[in-house]
C-alpha positions as CSV (number, residue, x, y, z in Angstrom):
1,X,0.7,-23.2,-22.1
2,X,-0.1,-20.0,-20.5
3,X,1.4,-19.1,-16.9
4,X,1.5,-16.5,-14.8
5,X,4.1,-17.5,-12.0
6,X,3.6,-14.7,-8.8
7,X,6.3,-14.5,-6.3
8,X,7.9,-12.6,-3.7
9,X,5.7,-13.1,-0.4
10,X,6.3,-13.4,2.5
11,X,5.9,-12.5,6.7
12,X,6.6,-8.7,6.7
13,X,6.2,-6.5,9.8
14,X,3.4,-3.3,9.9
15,X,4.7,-0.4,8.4
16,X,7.7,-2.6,5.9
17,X,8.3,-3.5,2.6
18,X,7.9,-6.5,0.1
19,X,8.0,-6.9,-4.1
20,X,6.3,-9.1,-5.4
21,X,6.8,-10.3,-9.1
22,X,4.8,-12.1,-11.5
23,X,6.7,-14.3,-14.4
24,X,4.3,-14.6,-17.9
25,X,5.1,-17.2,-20.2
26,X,2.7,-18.6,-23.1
27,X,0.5,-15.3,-24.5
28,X,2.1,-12.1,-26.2
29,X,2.5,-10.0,-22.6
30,X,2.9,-7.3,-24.2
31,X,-0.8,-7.0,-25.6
32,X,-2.6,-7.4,-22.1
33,X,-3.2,-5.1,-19.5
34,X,-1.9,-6.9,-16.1
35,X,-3.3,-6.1,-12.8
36,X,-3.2,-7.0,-9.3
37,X,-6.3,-8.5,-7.5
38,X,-6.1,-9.5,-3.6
39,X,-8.1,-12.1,-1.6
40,X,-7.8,-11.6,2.7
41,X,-9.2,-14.5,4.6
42,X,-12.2,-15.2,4.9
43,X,-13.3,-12.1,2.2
44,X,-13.8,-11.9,-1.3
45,X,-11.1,-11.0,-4.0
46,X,-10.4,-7.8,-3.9
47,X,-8.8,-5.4,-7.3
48,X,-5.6,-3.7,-6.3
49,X,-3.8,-2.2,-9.3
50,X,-3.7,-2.2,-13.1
51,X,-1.3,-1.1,-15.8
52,X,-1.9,-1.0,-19.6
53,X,-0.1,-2.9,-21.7
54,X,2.3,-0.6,-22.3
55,X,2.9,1.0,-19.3
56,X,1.2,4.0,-19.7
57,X,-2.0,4.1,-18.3
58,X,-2.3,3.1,-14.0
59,X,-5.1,3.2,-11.3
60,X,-4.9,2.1,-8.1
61,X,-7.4,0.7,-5.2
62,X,-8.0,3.3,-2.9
63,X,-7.1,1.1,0.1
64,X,-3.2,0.9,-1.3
65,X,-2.8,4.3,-2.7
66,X,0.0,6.1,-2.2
67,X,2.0,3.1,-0.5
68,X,2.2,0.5,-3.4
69,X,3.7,0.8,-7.1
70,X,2.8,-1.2,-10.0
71,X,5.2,-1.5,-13.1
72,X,6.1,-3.7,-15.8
73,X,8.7,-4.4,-18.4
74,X,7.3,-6.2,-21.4
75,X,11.2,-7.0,-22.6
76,X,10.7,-9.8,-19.7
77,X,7.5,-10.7,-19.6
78,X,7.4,-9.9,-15.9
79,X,5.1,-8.1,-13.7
80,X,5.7,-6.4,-10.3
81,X,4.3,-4.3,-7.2
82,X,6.4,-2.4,-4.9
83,X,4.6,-2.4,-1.4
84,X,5.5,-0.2,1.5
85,X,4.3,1.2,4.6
86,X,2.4,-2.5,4.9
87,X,-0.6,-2.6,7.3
88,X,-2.1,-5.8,8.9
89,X,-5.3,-5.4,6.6
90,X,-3.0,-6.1,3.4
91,X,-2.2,-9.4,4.6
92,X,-3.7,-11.4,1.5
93,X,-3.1,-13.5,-1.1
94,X,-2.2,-11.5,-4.1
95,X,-2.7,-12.4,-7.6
96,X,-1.3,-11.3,-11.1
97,X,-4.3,-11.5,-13.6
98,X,-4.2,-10.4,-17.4
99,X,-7.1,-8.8,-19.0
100,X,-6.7,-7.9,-23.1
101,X,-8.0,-4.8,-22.4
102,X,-7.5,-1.9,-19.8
103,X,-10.0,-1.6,-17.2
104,X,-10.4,-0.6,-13.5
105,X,-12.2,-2.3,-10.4
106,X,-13.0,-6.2,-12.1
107,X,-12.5,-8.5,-8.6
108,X,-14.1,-11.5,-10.2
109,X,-11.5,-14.5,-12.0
110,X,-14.1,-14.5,-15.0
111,X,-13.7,-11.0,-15.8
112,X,-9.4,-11.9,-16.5
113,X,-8.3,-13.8,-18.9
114,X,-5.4,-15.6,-17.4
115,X,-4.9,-15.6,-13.7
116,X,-1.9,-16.9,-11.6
117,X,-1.8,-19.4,-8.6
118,X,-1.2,-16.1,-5.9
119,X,1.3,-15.4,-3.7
120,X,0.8,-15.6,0.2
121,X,1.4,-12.0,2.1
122,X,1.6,-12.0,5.7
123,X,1.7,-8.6,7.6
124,X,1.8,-8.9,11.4
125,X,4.1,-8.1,14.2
């Protein structure tokens, strides 16, 4: 059975930190490049970040340049995403979605082909 298990949200204040992690189990990680996609309320899903399967190759959303990192480390299956400098508008519920090839800017669940239940991010004072 395929999962991909996302954790590490939480309440955060404007302008601090949070990881978040994403746990695969059941498909050969290693062959899949894994990105981030976003949902705020009320809005549709939102890309965020991608990284090839083997690390090499990553874009990122305008809206989270230069404050969030995406990495990966395909000896544990696990995905993550550094975020600082958090604003109120990246409150969201993030998502770790794996696409078996590289590609920048899909925001729809059929364009992935595994996708994980989200993690709940929370960014207010």
């Amino acid at each position: 059975e395929v999962q991909l298990v996302e954790s590490g949200g939480g309440l955060v204040q404007p302008g601090g930190s949070l990881r978040l992690s994403c746990a695969a189990s059941g498909f050969t990680f290693s062959n899949y490049a894994m990105n981030w996609v976003r949902q705020a309320p009320g809005k549709g899903l939102e890309w965020v970040s991608v990284i090839s399967s083997g690390g090499g190759l990553i874009r990122y959303a305008d809206s989270v340049k230069g404050r969030f990192t995406i990495s990966r480390d395909n000896a544990k299956n696990t995905l993550d995403l550094q975020m600082n400098s958090l604003k109120p508008e990246d409150t969201a519920v993030y998502y770790c979605a794996a696409r078996s090839y590289y590609s920048v800017g899909y925001d729809s669940r059929k364009d992935y082909d595994y996708w994980g239940q989200g993690t709940q991010v929370t960014v207010s004072s």
